[in-house]
C-alpha positions, 0 to 999 in steps of 0.5 A: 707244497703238499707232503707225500708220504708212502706206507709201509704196505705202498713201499712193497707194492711200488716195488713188485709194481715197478718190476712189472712195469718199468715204462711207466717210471716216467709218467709216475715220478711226474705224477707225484711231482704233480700231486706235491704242487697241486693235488687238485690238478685236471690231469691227476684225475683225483676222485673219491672211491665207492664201497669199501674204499670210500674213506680214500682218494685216487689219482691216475698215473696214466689211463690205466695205471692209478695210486689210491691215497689218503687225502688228508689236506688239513696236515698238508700231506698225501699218503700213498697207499696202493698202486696199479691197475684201475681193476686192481687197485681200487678193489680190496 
């Protein structure tokens, strides 16, 4: 089983994130299960970013709503680093 981990920043985002967009709790917590067990999984939809981006991961919590990650395999863990929409949080 994968390690998935939240910085410092994700923690403060999931927040305010979650104040907004309570109804997506569900399909979230079953997303990370998902990642832990098998971050290859069709419907988490992962993919490498383009642009400035492009040294992290995203995988999709619904089709509108994704986490960006750091997809670090050979320690076996997963590190979250923003969460939201598809526009938001795939652009910094």
């Amino acid at each position: 089983m994968i390690e998935v981990k939240f910085s410092e920043s994700y923690e403060k985002k999931a927040i305010k994130f979650f104040k907004k967009h309570k109804d997506i709790a569900p399909q979230y917590i079953k997303t990370i299960e998902i990642l832990a067990n098998n971050p290859y999984h069709p419907s988490l939809r992962l993919h490498k970013l383009q642009g400035k981006l492009s040294k992290f991961s995203s995988v999709s919590i619904n089709l509108k709503y994704r986490i960006v990650i750091d997809f670090i395999m050979f320690d076996n863990e997963i590190i979250l680093i923003d969460i939201g929409s598809h526009d938001n949080a795939c652009r910094e």
